[in-house]
N, C-alpha and C positions, 0 to 999 in steps of 0.2 A: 302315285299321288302322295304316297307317306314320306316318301325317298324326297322327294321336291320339296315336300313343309319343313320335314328335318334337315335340306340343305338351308332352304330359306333363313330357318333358326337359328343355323350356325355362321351363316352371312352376316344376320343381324348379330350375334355374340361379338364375332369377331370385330367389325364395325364400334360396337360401340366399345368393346374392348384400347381397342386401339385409339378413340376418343376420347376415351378416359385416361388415357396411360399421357397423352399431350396435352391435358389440361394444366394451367401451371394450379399451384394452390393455391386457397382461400389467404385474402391476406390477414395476417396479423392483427387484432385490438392492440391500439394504444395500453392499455393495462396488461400486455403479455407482461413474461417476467424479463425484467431487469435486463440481463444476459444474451435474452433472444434477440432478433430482428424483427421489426416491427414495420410495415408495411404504412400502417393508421401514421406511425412517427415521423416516417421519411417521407409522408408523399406533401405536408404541408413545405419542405423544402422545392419539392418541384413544383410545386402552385407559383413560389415566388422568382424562382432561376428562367422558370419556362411562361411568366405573363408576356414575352414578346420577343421576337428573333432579336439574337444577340451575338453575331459573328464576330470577327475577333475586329478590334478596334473601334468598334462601338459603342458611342454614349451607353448603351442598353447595358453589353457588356463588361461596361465599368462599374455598371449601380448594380451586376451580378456578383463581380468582384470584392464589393468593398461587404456586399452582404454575406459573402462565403467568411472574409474576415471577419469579420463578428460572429459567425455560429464556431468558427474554429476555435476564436478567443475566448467564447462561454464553454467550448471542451476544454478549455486549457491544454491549448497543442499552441499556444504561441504562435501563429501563425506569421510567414515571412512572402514577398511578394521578389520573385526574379524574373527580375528585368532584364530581357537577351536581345538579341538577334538572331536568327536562324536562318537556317539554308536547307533545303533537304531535295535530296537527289536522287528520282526513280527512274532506272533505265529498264526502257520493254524493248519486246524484240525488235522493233522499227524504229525507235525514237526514244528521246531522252525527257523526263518531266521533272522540271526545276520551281521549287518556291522559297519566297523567302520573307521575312516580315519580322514583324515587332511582337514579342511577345510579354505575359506575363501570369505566369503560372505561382501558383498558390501554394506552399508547403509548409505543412507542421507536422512535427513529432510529439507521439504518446510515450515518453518516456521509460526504457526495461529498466530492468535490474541489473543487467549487464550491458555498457552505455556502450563496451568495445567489442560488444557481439557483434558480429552480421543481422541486419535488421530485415525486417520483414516492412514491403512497400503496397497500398492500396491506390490505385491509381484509374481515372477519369479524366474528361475532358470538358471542359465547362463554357465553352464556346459551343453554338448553333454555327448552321447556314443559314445564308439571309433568307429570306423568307417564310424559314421555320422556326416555333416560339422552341425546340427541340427538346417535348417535355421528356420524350424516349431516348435521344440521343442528345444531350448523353443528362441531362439533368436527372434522368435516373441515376445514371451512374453515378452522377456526385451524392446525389440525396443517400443512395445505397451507404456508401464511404464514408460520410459521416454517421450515421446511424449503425453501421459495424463500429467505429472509434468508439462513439460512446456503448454500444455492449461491451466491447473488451475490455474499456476502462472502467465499468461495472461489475467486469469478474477480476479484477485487482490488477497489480503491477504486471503485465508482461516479462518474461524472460527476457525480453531485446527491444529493442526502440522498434516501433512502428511508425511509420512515415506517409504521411498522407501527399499523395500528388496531384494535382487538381492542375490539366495542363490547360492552357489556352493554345489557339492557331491549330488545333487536330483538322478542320475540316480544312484547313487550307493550304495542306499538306504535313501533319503530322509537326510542325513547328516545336509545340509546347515541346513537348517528348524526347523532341530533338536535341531543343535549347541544353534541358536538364540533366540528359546524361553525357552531354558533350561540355560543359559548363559548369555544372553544380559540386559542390564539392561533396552533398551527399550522394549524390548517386555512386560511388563508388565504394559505399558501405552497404548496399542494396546485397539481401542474399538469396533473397525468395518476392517475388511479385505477383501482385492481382492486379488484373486489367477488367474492368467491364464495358461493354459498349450496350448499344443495338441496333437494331437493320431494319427497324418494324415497329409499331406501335404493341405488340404484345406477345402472347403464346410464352413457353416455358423457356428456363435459358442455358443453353447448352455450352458447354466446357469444350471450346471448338478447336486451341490451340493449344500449345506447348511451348520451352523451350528445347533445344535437343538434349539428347543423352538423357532423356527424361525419364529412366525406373524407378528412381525414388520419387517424384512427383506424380508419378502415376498410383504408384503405393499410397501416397499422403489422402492424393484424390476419391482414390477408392476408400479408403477406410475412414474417413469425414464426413463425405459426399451424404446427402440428407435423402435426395430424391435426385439422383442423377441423371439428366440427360448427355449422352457421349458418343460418338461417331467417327472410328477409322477413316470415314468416306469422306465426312463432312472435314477434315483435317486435307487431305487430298484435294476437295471439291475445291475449299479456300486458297490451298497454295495455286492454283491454279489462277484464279482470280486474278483481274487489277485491283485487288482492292486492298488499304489496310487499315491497321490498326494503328495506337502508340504500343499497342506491345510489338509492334516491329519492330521499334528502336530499342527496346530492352533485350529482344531476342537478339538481335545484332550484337547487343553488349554482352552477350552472356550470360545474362541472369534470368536463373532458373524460372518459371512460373506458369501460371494458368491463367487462360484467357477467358471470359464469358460474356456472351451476349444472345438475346432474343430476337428472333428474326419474325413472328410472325405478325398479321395485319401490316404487309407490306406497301399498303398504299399510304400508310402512312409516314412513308421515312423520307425525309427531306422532304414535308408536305404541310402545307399552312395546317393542315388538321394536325399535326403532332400535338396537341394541346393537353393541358392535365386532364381536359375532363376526358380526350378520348385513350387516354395511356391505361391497360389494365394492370390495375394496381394487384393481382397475382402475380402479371410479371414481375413489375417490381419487387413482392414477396420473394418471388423465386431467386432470382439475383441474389437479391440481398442475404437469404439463407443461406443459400449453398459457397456462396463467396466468405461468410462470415467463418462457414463451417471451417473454411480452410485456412482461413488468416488466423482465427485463433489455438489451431495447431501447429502451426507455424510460428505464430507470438510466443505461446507458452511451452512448446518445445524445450527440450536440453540443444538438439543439434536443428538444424534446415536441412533439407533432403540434397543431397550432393548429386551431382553428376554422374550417373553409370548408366549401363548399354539401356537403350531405350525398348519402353514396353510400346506394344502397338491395340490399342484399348478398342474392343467391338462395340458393337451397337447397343446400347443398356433399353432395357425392359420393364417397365414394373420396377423402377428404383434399383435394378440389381445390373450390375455392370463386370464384365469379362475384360482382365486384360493377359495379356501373354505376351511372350518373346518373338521377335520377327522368326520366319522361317525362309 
């Protein structure tokens, strides 16, 4: 009977152990400091990106657009509007998936100290699917992006230009993304990239890809990282998948970076409920933290993590994360 209680006890430890270790955190006050990320700042941004599905070519999509330009013009990132066409082309093992459309995606730069540095890129996607107001997908993501801009431009001049990307047409095959590194003439001073997405209305947010030759990115990642979630498997799980990101077009281009998105409450992804009131603003929190943690060592840096044999990162714990060399 002892033996049974004291499994039971340790059933329940482990349980809620494990409950607590996936909870994202508490979000941020509006009155954090300066510096941090703030949760309370950013989610008035998704109230207004996510009051109504706004796929790409949509009246809706437009009154998102001109208001991303205004909050970027009160950051003083100058905000510029490119205007493409695109084409993007996914071959699976039976068949070939082709899209193409009108885009326009949203970029400003936070101004370094060194203008011919290699810049550091923060990038989302600000178009929905129809039918969803996409307060998770990705209106996080944008809200996160600007509310990292103004912390860095809070802790002073950056080492290097930081570059905000706010693509349009992701859901409709990755377009924005497309356009911009096929197209833009900044993309080609890109030296280090953040991507956010998500796949869910909540839960914490995991640093699920890379690009290759990643041991300095792995390094950056770990020694930043606030409360990291990170998975070998979940890297594996994804490449497997039909599914992507806009960081597959940067991974294509070569530029280094890290990917993050939240996956959980997954009935909420491309779902009329995606809405601010049902988005958990720890997610957001999370995001926005651990994405912030790595842009501004990467901004204020002397170098950006280069290219060398890649590390292969295990499962993290309790904020504490394992990586080592392939064997």
């Amino acid at each position: 009977m002892g033996r049974s209680i004291a499994l039971a006890l340790c059933l329940i430890a482990a349980f809620a152990l494990a409950w607590s270790a996936e909870r994202p955190p508490s979000p941020a006050p509006a009155n954090a400091p300066a510096t941090s990320f703030s949760a309370a700042r950013a989610f008035p941004d998704v109230e207004i990106i996510a009051k109504a599905p706004h796929p790409i070519g949509s009246p809706q999509n437009v009154a998102v657009r001109d208001y991303l330009i205004q909050r970027m013009t009160a950051l003083g990132l100058e905000p510029q509007i490119q205007r493409a066409e695109a084409l993007f082309e996914r071959k699976g093992r039976r068949d070939i998936a082709i899209a193409g459309g009108q885009v326009e995606n949203i970029i400003g730069v936070l101004p370094g100290r060194d203008r011919t540095a290699p810049a550091v890129a923060v990038m989302a996607h600000y178009d929905s699917v129809p039918g969803s107001p996409g307060a998770a997908d990705d209106a996080s993501g944008v809200a996160a992006a600007l509310e990292i801009v103004r912390a860095l431009k809070a802790q002073g001049q950056p080492a290097r230009d930081v570059i905000i990307v706010l693509t349009d047409g992701e859901e409709s095959g990755l377009l924005g993304a497309t356009a911009f590194f096929e197209q833009h003439p900044l993309a080609k001073r890109i030296g280090f990239l953040l991507n956010m997405e998500a796949r869910g209305g909540g839960g914490r947010a995991q640093m699920f890809q890379t690009g290759a030759e990643n041991g300095e990115t792995i390094d950056l990642f770990r020694k930043t990282a606030i409360s990291p979630t990170a998975s070998s498997l979940t890297v594996f799980m994804y490449e497997k998948m039909p599914n992507d990101t806009d960081f597959t077009i940067s991974k294509a281009a070569g530029v280094p970076g890290l990917n993050y998105a939240f996956i959980g409450r997954q009935f909420d992804y491309h779902s009329p409920t995606s809405t601010p009131a049902n988005l958990d603003k720890g997610s957001l929190q999370h995001i926005g933290q651990e994405t912030l943690a790595a842009a501004r060592e990467a901004a204020f840096a002397s170098d950006l993590p280069a290219k060398t044999p890649s590390l292969v990162y295990a499962n993290t714990f309790a904020g504490h994360m394992l990586a080592y060399p392939p064997v």
